[in-house]
ZATOR-875497 format. One record per residue (C-alpha): residue number from 1; residue in three letters; x, y, z. Coordinates in Angstrom, 3 decimals. Example, Ala and Ser with C-alpha at 12.3 -4.5 7.8 and 13.67 -1.06 7.14 Angstrom:
PT   migu   vexse          u          v          w
PT      1     ala     12.300     -4.500      7.800
PT      2     ser     13.670     -1.060      7.140
END
This chain:
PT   migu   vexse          u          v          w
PT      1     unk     10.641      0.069    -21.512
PT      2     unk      9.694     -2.746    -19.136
PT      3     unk      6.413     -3.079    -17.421
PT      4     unk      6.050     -3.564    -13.661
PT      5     unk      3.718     -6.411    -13.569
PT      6     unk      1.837     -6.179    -10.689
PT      7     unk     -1.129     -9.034    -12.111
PT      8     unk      1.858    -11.160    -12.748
PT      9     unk      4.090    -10.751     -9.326
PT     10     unk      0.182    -10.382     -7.411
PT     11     unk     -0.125    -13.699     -8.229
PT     12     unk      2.965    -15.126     -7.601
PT     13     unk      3.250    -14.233     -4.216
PT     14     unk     -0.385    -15.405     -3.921
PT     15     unk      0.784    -18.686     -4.437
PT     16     unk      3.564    -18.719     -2.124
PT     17     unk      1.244    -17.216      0.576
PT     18     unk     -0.784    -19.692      0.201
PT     19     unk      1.738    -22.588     -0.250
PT     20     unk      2.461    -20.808      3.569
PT     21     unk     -0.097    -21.442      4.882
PT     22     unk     -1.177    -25.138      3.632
PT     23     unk      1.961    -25.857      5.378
PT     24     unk      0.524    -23.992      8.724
PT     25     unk     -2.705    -26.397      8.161
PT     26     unk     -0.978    -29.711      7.505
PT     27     unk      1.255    -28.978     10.868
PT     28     unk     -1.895    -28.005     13.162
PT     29     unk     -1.090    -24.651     13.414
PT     30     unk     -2.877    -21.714     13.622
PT     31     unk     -4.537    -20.657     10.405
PT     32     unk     -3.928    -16.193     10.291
PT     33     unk     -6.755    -14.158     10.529
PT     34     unk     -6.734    -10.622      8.932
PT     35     unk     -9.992     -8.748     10.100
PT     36     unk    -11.525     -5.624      8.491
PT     37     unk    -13.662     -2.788     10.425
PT     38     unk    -15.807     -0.817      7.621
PT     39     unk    -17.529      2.136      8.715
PT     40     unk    -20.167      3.681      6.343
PT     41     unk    -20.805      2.559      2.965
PT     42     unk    -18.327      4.554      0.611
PT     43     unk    -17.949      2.949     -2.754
PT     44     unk    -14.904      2.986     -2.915
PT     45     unk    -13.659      1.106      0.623
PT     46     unk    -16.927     -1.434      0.010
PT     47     unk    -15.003     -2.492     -3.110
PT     48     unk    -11.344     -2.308     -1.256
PT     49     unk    -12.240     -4.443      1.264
PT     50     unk    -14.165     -6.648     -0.651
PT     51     unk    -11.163     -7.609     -2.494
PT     52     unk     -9.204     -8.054      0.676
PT     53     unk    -11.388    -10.216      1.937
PT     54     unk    -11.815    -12.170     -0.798
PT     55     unk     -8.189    -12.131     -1.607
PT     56     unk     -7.544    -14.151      1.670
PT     57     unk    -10.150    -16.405      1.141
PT     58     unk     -8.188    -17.372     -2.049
PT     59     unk     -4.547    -17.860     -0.116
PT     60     unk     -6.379    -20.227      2.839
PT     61     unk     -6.804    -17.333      5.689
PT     62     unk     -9.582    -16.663      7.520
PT     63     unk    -11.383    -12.915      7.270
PT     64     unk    -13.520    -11.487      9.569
PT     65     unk    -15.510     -8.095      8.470
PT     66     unk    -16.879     -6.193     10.534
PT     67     unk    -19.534     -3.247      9.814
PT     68     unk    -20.846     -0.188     11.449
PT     69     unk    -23.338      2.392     10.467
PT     70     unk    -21.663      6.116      9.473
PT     71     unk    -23.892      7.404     12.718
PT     72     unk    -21.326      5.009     15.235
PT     73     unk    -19.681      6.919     17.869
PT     74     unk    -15.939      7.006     17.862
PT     75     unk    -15.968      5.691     21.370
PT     76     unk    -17.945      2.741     20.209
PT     77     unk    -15.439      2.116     17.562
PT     78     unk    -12.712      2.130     19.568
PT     79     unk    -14.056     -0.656     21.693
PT     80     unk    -14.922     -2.479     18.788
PT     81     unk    -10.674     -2.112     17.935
PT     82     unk     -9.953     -2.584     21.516
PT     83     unk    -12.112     -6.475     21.841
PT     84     unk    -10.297     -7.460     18.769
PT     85     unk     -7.051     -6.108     19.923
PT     86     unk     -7.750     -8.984     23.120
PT     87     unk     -8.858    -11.552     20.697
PT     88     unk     -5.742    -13.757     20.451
PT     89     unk     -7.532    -15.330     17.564
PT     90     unk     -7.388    -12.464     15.426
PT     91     unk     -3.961    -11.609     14.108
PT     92     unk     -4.531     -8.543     11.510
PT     93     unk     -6.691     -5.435     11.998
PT     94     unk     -7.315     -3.060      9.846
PT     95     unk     -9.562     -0.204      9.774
PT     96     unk    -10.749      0.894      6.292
PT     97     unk    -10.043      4.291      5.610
PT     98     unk    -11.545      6.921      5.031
PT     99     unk    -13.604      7.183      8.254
PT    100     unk    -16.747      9.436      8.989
PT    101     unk    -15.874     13.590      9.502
PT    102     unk    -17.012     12.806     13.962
PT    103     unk    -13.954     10.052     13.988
PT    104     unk    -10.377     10.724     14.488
PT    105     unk     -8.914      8.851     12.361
PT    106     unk     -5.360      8.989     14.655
PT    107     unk     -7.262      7.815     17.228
PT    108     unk     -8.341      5.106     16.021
PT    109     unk     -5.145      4.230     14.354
PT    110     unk     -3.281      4.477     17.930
PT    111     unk     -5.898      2.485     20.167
PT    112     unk     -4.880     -0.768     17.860
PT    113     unk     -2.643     -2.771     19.145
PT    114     unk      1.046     -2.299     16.896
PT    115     unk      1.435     -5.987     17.035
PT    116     unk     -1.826     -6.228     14.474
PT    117     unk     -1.078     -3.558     12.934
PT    118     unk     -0.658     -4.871      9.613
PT    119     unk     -1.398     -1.572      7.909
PT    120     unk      1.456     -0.257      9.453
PT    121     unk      0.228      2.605     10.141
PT    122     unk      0.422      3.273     14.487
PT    123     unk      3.266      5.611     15.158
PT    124     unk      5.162      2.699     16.792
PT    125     unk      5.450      0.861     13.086
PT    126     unk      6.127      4.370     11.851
PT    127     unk      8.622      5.036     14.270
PT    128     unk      9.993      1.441     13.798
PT    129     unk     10.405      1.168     10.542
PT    130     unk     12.383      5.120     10.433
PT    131     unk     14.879      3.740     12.793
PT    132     unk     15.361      0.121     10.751
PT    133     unk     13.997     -2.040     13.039
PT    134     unk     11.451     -4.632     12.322
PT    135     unk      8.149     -3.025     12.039
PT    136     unk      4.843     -3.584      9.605
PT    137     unk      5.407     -1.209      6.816
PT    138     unk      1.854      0.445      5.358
PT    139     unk      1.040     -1.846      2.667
PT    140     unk      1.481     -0.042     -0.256
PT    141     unk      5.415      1.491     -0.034
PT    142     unk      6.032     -2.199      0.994
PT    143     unk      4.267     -3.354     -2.004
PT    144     unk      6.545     -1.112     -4.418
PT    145     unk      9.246     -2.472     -2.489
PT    146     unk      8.662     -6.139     -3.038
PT    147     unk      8.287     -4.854     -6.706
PT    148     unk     11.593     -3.347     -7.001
PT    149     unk     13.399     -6.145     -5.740
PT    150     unk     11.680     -8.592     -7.674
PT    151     unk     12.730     -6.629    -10.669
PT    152     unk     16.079     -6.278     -9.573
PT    153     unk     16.361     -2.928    -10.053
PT    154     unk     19.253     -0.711     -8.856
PT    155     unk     18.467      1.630     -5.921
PT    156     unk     21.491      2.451     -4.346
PT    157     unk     22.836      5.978     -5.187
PT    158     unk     20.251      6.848     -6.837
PT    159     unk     18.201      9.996     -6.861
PT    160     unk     14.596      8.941     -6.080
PT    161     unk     11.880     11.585     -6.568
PT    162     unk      8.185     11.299     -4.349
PT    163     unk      5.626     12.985     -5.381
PT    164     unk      3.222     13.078     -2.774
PT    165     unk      4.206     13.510      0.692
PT    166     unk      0.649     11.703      2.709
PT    167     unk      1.446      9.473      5.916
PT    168     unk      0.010      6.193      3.886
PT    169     unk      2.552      6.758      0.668
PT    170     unk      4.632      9.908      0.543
PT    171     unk      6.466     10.085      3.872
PT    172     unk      6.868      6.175      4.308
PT    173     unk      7.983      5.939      0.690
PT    174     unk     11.329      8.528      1.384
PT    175     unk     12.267      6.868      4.305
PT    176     unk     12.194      3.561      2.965
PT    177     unk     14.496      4.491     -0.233
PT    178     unk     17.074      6.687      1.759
PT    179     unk     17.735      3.250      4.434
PT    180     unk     20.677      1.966      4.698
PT    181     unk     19.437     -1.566      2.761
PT    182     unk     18.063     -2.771     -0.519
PT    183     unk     15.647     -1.836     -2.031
PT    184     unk     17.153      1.651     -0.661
PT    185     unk     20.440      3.769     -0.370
PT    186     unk     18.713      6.333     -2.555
PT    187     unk     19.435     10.100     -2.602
PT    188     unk     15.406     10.998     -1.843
PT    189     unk     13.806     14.315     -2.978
PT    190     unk     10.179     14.721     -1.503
PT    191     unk      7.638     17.118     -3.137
PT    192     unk      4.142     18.385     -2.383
PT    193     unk      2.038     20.619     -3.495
PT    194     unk      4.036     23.583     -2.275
PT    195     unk      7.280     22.585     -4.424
PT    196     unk      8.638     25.518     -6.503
PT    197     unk     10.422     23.757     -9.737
PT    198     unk      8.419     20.510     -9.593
PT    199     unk      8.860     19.577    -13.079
PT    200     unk     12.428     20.494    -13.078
PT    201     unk     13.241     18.518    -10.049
PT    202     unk     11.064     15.222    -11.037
PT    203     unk     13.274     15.377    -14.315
PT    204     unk     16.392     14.931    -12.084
PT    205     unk     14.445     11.339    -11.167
PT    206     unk     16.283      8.214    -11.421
PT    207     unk     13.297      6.571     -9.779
PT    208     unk     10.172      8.458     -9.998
PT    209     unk      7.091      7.621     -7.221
PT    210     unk      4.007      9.447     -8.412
PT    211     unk      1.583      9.491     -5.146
PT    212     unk     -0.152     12.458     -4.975
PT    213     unk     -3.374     11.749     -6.094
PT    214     unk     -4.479     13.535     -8.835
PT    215     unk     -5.169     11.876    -12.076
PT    216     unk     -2.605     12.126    -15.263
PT    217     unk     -0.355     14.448    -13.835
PT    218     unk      2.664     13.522    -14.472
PT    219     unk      3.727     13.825    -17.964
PT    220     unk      6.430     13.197    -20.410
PT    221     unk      8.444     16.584    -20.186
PT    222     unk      8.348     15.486    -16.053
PT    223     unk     10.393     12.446    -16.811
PT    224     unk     13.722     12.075    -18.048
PT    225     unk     15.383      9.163    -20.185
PT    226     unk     15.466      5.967    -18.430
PT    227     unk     13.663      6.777    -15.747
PT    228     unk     11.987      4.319    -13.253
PT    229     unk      8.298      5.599    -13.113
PT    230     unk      5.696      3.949    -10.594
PT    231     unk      2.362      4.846    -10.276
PT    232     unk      0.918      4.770     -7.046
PT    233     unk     -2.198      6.654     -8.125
PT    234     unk     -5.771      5.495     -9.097
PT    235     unk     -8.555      7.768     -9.657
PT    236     unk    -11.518      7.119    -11.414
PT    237     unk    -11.914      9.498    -13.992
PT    238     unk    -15.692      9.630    -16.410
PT    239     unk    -15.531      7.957    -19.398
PT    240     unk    -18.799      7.778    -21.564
PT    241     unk    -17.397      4.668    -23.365
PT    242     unk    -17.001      2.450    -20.739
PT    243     unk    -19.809      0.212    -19.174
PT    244     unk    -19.356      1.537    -15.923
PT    245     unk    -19.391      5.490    -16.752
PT    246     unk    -15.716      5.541    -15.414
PT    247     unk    -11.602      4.557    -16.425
PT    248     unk     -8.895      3.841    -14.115
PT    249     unk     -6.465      6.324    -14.280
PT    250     unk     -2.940      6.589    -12.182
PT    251     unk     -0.938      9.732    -11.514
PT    252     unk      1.581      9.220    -14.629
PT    253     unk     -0.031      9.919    -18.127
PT    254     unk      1.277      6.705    -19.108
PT    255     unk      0.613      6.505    -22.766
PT    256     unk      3.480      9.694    -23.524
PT    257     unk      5.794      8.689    -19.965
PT    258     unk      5.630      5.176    -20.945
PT    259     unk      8.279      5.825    -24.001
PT    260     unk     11.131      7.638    -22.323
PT    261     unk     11.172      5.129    -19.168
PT    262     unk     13.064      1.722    -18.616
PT    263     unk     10.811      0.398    -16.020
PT    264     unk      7.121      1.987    -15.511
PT    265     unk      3.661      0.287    -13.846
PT    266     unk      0.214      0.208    -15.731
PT    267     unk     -2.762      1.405    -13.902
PT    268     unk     -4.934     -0.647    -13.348
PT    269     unk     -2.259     -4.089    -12.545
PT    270     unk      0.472     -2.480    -10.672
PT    271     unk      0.860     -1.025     -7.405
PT    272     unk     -2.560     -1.594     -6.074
PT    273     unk     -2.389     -5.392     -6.411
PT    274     unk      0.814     -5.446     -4.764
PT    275     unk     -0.658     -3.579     -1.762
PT    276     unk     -3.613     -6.504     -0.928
PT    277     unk     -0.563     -8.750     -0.748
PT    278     unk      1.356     -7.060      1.426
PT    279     unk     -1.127     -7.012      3.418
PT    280     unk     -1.079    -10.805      3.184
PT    281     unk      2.597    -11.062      3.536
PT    282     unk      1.605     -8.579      7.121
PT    283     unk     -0.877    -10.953      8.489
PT    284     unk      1.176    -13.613      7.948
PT    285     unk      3.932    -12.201      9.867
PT    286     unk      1.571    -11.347     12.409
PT    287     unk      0.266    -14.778     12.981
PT    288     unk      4.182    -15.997     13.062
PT    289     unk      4.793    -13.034     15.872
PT    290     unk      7.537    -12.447     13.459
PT    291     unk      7.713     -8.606     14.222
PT    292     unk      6.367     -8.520     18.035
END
């Protein structure tokens, strides 16, 4: 069993981000600018964003966060996305998720502009990156992509198994494996929460992606020998012994999985550090024009 080191390859690509954009600084360019629209106070998102922000800080970029009470109106919101959208100075948008029950979330997602999109998540990305063509891919399938490769491990005609089947992780995930490219080529199986024979069908994994969201599910008679197992999950789960009344737990009971697999990630420092990078690598290319 190897472990996917997400602390490890985090950092890594940290340092060539930022290598990146030195350069862009010594040359006169323009420095990229990833901005963040929070709505509400969630735990949760204040902490996600947090580390996004601070995350470009880190690399050289410039951040921008921008905060609304949970009362805003969507259409207020939307003009809020549609003044950045004109702001040629501002290369990345995101808008943190989840948003307040009176927002449409698809809404908002479609008034950004695709171009700084660097969640990836407008229907033009999505519909970009199904047919193959350049397109920001949501941050976190790209993330277990840059993994994969850096691992070099063997996709192509494979059977790979997702769990999960949400617009952020599932569905992106199984298009991404089945392309016609590496990391891909896969045979892809994907499963929700209607699947008859789940366990029976995860054990035919060669590459197992846990995403659905619901801590320690996945366990050992899941999994079969030599498996690829990553962990996309992260729940917080209460734990009297820790300091803050909670653990970090991922999808995967990894303490009985872990044995039976050749490649697995930990939870925490695996897929959820590779996603703030990818949303680096994003606002990077968005700042190049690399994709529009």
């Amino acid at each position: 069993m190897q472990l996917l080191d997400g602390k490890f390859l985090s950092a890594q690509i940290k340092q060539e981000i930022a290598a990146e954009v030195a350069q862009i600084r010594e040359q006169g360019g323009k420095i990229p600018h990833l901005v963040a629209i929070l709505v509400g106070n969630n735990g949760a998102s204040e902490t996600y964003v947090a580390s996004k922000m601070k995350n470009c800080e880190e690399v050289g970029m410039k951040s921008t966060l921008i905060r609304f009470d949970p009362s805003v109106s969507e259409e207020e919101l939307l003009a809020k996305v549609r003044e950045v959208n004109d702001n040629s100075d501002m290369d990345g948008l995101i808008v943190q998720l989840p948003l307040p029950d009176h927002i449409n979330p698809d809404r908002v997602m479609e008034t950004i502009n695709p171009a700084k999109d660097v969640d990836g998540f407008h229907p033009i990305n999505i519909g970009r990156m199904a047919k193959g063509l350049p397109a920001y891919i949501s941050a976190t399938p790209q993330g277990v992509l840059e993994m994969i490769k850096r691992y070099d491990i063997k996709t192509a005609g494979k059977h790979c198994v997702v769990v999960g089947r949400s617009q952020i992780v599932g569905l992106p995930m199984s298009i991404l494996m089945q392309r016609n490219t590496y990391p891909g080529n896969c045979t892809v199986t994907i499963t929700h929460s209607r699947t008859q024979n789940l366990a029976e069908i995860c054990r035919s994994a060669d590459i197992l992606v846990a995403a659905l969201g619901k801590s320690e599910f996945i366990t050992a008679d899941m999994v079969k020998e030599g498996a690829v197992v990553i962990d996309v999950g992260l729940e917080r789960v209460p734990d009297a012994t820790k300091k803050s009344g909670f653990a970090l737990k991922g999808d995967v009971k990894f303490d009985e999985v872990a044995p039976k697999t050749s490649f697995i990630t930990p939870v925490p420092g695996g897929v959820g550090l590779m996603t703030i990078c990818s949303l680096m690598q994003n606002t990077l290319k968005a700042a190049r024009g690399e994709i529009y």
